[in-house]
N, C-alpha and C positions, 0 to 999 in steps of 0.2 A: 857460311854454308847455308843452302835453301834446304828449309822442310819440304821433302813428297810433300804435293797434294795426295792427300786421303782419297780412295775410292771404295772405301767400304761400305757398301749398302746397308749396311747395317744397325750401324753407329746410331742413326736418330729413330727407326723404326719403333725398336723395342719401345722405346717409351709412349708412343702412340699407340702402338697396338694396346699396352694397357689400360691410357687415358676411355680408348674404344670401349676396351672389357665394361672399365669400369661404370661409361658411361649408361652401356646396355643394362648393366645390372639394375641401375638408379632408374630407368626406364622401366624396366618389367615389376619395379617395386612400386613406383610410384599409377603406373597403367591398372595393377590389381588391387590396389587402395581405392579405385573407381567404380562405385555401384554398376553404372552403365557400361561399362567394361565389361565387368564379372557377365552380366546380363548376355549382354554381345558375345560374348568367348564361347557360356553354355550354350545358348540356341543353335549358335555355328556348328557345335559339338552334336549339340541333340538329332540337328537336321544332317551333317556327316554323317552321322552313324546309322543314322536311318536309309540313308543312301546305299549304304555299303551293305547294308547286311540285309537290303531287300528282299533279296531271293530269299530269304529265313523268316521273314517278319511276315512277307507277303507272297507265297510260293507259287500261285496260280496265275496263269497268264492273264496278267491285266486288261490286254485287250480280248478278252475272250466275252462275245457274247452271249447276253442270257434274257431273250424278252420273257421270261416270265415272271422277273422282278423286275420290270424297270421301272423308275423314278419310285423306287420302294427310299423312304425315308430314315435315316440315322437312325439305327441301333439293332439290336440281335445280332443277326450273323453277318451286315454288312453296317460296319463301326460308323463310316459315314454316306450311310448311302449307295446308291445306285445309280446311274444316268438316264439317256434316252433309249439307251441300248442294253442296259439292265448291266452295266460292267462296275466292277465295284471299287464306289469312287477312293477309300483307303490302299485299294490296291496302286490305283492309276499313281494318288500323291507319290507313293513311299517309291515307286519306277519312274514316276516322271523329276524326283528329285535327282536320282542318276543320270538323266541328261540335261537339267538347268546346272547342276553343281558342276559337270562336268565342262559344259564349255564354259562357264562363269571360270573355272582354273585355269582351263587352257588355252583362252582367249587371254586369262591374264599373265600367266605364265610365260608364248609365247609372245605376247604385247610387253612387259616388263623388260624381257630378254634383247629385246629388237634396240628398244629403248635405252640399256644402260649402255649396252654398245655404240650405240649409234651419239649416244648424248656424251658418252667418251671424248669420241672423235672429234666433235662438232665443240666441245669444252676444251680441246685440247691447240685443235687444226684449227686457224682462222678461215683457208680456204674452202675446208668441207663444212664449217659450219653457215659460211655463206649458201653453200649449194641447198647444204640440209635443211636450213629455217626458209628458204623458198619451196622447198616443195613442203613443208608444214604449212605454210599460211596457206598454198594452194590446198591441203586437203579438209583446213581449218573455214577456210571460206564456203564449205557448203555447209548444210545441219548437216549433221551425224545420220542421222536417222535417215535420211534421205540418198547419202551415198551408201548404208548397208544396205537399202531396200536394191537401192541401182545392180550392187555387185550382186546381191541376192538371188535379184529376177536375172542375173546373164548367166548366173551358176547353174542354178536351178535348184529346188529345194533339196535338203539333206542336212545333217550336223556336220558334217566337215564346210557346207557352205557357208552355215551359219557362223561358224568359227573363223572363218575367213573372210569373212566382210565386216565382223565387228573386231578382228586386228585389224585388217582397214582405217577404220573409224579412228580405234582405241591409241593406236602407237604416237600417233601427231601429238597430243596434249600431254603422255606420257615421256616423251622424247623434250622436249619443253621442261618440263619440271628436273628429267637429269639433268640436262645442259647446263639451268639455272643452278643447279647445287654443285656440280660440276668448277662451273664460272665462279662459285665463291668459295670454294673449300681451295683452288689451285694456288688461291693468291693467300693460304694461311703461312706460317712461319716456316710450322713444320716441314709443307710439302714442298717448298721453298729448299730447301735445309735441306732436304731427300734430293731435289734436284739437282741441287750444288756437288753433292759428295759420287752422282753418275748412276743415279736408279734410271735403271730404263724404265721408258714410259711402262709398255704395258705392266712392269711390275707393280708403278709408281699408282698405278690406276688398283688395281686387284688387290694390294697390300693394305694401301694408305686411304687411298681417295675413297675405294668403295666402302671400306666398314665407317667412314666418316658422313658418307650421304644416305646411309642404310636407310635410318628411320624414317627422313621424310620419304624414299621408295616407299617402306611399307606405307605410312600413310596412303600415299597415291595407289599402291596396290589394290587396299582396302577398297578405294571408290571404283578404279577400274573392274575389281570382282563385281561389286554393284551393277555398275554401266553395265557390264558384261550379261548379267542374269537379266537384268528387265531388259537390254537390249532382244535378247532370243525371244523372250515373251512377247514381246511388241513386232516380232520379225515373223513368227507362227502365231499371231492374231491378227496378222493381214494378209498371210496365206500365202509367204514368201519364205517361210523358215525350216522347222527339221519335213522331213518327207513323212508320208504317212503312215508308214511301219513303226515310227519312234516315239516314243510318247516323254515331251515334258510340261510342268503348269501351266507355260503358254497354249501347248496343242489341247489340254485340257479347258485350258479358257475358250478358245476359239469354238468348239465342238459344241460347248456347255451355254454358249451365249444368246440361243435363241431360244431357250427351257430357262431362265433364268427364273420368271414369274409364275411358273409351273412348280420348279422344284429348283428352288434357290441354293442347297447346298452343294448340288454338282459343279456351283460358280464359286461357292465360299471360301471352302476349304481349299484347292489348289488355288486362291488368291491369299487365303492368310498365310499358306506358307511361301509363298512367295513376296507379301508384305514383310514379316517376318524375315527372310534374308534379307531383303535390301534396306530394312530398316537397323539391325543387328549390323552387318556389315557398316554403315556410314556412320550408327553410333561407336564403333569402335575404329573406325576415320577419324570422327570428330575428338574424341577422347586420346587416341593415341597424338595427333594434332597439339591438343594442350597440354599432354604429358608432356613434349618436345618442347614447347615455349610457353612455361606459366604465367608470362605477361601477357599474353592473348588469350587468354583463359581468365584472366583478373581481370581485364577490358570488360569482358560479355558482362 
């Protein structure tokens, strides 16, 4: 007499799902043992929260003109300064961080989303992954930079433009890196093992596959937040990016760039804080990076 085959989905899960637990733990343990870490986490914090609670820190409309102080210098009543138009430039940072922070999320957010989906399929279907790594090389074959400005200029200026031309950009290298974690978590034991016993795919993906490829996402997330924030500065410094009712560090650069040798802080400070994310974000890329594989980390 034959044994049923088993179709219990169940059977090899649990134990993976805790191997995942456990592994995240060892992650978050070994990630906050990292000076640059620590570093990276608060900035991101300091500058979030500066974002969010603007309206409170900084209550008066930013863009609000006042030539009777302008290019008045750092200190008293305007923390850092004034511009060419007498607005004050503490004010502009702490508003214009709410529209860099913001599409730097939602450019990565719906760029990551597009991506595990998409790097699913193409990890899973040999046929869709044919179709999908052809239109990757095609959007991989121009600079980046050059097809946001393209979709940019047919948009037309605004933040929903700008968030839409650098998912453009963004999804092709991020869609890449799932496939690749994708293509080598499918062939482990485990998910082998899950397949045998009759997980449906999309379980097999959501359950198994995805808490097993998390970390390098996050890694990847890290730099796409990056890309994402100097891409908009670099998209409203050549006069293609948010419209000119909105204010982030890029439109502050743009504006501030022909006083620079007049009155240098109106350039400074919305460039440190924007040095400061992109620098804070890639060090906790790189870091979370070697948290993931301490043999590449003992290499450097």
């Amino acid at each position: 007499m034959t044994t049923p085959k088993t179709t219990n989905p169940d059977v090899l899960p649990r134990g993976s799902e805790a191997v995942v637990a456990s592994q995240s733990t060892s992650l978050a343990r070994r990630l906050l043992a990292k000076p640059t870490a620590v570093f990276s986490i608060v900035v991101l914090l300091v500058l979030s929260l500066s974002a969010v609670f603007a309206p409170i820190l900084a209550p008066g409309n930013p863009l609000q003109v006042n030539p009777a102080v302008r290019f008045s210098p750092p200190g008293g009543l305007h923390l850092f300064g004034t511009d060419n138009l007498g607005r004050d430039v503490f004010d502009m940072v702490l508003h214009g961080a709410r529209t860099s922070l913001l599409v730097g999320f939602v450019v990565t957010l719906i760029s990551m989303s597009i991506a595990i989906a998409l790097g699913a399929l193409s990890g899973f279907y040999r046929r869709v992954d044919v179709v999908l790594m052809r239109i990757v090389d095609g959007l991989m074959a121009f600079p980046g930079i050059v097809l946001a400005t393209a979709a940019a200029g047919i948009l037309g200026p605004s933040v929903t433009t700008v968030i839409t031309s650098l998912t453009i950009v963004l999804i092709a290298p991020s869609l890449r890196v799932v496939r690749g974690q994708v293509l080598v978590v499918r062939e482990l034991q485990m998910i082998e093992a899950a397949r045998a016993v009759g997980v449906p795919t999309l379980r097999l993906f959501t359950r198994y596959v995805l808490p097993a490829v998390s970390s390098p996402i996050l890694v990847q997330a890290s730099f796409l937040f990056s890309a994402a924030v100097l891409g908009e500065a670099a998209l409203s410094f050549i006069g293609v990016g948010i419209g000119p009712k909105d204010l982030s560090w890029g439109s502050a650069l743009t504006e501030s760039r022909n006083y620079i040798s007049r009155a240098p802080w109106i350039v400074i400070f919305p460039g440190l804080a924007l040095m400061l994310t992109i620098l804070a974000l890639n060090l906790l890329g790189d870091t979370l990076r070697d948290a993931l594989d301490p043999r590449l980390a003992r290499r450097r």
